[in-house]
N, C-alpha and C positions, 0 to 999 in steps of 0.2 A: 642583679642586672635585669632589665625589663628583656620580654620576648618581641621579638623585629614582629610587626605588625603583617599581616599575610598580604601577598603580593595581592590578593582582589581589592587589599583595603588603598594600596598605592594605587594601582590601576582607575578606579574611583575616583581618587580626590585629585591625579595628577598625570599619569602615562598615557586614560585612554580620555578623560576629560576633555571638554571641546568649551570655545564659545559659541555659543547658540547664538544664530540669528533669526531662526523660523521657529514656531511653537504649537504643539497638540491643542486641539481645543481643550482642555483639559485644566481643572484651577490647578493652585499653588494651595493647599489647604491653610488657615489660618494658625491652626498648630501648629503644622511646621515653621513656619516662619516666627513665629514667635520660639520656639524648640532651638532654631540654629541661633537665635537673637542668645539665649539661656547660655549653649554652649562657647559662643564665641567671646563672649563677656569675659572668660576666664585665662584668654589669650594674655601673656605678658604686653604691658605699659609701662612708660620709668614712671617709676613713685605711682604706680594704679593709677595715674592717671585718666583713663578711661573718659576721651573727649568725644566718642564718635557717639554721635547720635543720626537716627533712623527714622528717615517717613515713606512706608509703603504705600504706593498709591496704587489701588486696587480698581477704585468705581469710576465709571466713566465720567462723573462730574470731575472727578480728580487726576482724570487722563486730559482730561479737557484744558486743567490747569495745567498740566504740564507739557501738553502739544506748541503749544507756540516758542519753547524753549527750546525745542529741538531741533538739531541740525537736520536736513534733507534727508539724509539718510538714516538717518535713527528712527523718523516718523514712525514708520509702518512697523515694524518691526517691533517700536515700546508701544506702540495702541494695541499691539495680537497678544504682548506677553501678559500670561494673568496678574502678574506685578511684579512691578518697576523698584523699586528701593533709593533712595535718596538718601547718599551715603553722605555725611556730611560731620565737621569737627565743631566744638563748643569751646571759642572761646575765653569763655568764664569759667573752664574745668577747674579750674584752681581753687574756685573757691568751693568745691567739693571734695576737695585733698585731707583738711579733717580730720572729715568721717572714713575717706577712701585709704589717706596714707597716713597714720596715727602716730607713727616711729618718731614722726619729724614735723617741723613746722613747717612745710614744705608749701603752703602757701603763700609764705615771706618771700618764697624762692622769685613768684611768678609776680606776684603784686606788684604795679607801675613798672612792668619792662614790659613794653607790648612786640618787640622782637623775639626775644623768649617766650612767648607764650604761643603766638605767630607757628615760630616752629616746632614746637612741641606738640598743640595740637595737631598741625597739619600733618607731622609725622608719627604720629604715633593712633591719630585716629584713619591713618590708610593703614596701619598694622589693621588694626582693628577690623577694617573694612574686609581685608585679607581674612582674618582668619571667618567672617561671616560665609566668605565666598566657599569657604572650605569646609564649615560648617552646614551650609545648605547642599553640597557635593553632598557632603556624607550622611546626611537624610535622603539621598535619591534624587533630590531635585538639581535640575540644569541652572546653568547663569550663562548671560553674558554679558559683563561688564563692559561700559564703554564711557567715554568723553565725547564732546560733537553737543555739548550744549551751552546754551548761554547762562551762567552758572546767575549772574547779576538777576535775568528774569526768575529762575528757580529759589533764590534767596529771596525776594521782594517776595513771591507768590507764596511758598512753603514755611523762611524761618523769620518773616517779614519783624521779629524783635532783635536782629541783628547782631543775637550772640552766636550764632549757629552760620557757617560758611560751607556752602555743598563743595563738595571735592570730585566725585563722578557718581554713576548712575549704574545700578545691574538691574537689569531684566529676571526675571526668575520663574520658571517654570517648569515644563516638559516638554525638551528642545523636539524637534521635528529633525531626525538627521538629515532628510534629502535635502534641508537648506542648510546643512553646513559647507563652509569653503573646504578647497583640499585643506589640510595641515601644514605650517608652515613649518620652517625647519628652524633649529635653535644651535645657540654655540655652542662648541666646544669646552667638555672641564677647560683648556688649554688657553681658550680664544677669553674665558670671565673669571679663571680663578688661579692660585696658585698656591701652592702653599711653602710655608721658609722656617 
């Protein structure tokens, strides 16, 4: 049996964990992000699929491209963060299956169903995105994940060959606490789960 992980290591990734809306002037070092990128890759996909693909925008010519995509309220807050992450799913994952899922011919599965493929990226490259979010927690660094953009300009601008679809956006840093909101409150085991 594995050993329960110490309660600082929960506290971190999930009890005292916040969304950041305000940030240290402070970067996001490049190792780390590429560090959580390493870790999270190794997150379960069905058949490894592994659709999600990643464009950090860091330089402010690249903040630049991504300003006009944002809603009002993201503006300021993804111009302070030292970078933004454009989390997003690859269509074409199947035909990386392959080399990724060997077992099977599992690219048969995906080829000419674009409902299938549709949902599987989508779903399985916010797995992915999740475990990034959690994987940059547990190097130290803050996130704030959000939507409130216009995903259409992000896609022309970022994956402009049209096999790659943004799904949302994290900030990433070193949150500033005086700008966080209170904490919201969450449901009950009772009110989301059950068991039989």
């Amino acid at each position: 049996m594995k050993p329960r992980l110490p309660s600082e290591a929960f506290a971190q990734l999930f009890l005292e964990a916040r969304t950041h809306n305000g940030w240290r002037d402070e970067p996001a070092p490049d190792a780390l992000l590429e560090e959580a990128v390493e870790i999270a890759k190794w997150g379960p996909t069905s058949a490894n699929c592994s659709p999600l693909r990643i464009v950090f925008v860091r330089s402010g010519e690249a903040k630049a491209r991504l300003a006009p995509a944002l809603a009002p309220g993201n503006l300021d807050k993804t111009m302070a963060a030292p970078a933004t992450a454009i989390l997003g799913y690859d269509i074409e994952f199947y035909e990386k299956l392959p080399r990724l899922f060997p077992a099977a011919d599992a690219r048969s599965w995906f080829a000419g169903n674009p409902d299938l493929i549709e949902e599987t990226a989508f779903r399985n490259g916010t797995l992915q995105a999740a475990y990034l979010i959690l994987a940059l927690r547990a190097l130290g660094l803050d996130t704030g994940p959000m939507s409130g953009f216009d995903k259409a300009v992000v896609d022309r601008e970022f994956f402009p060959d049209g096999k790659t679809k943004s799904n949302f956006l994290v900030n990433i840093g070193y949150g500033d606490p005086a700008r966080l909101h209170p904490r919201g409150p969450r449901l009950s085991f009772e009110e989301m789960a059950r068991i039989i």
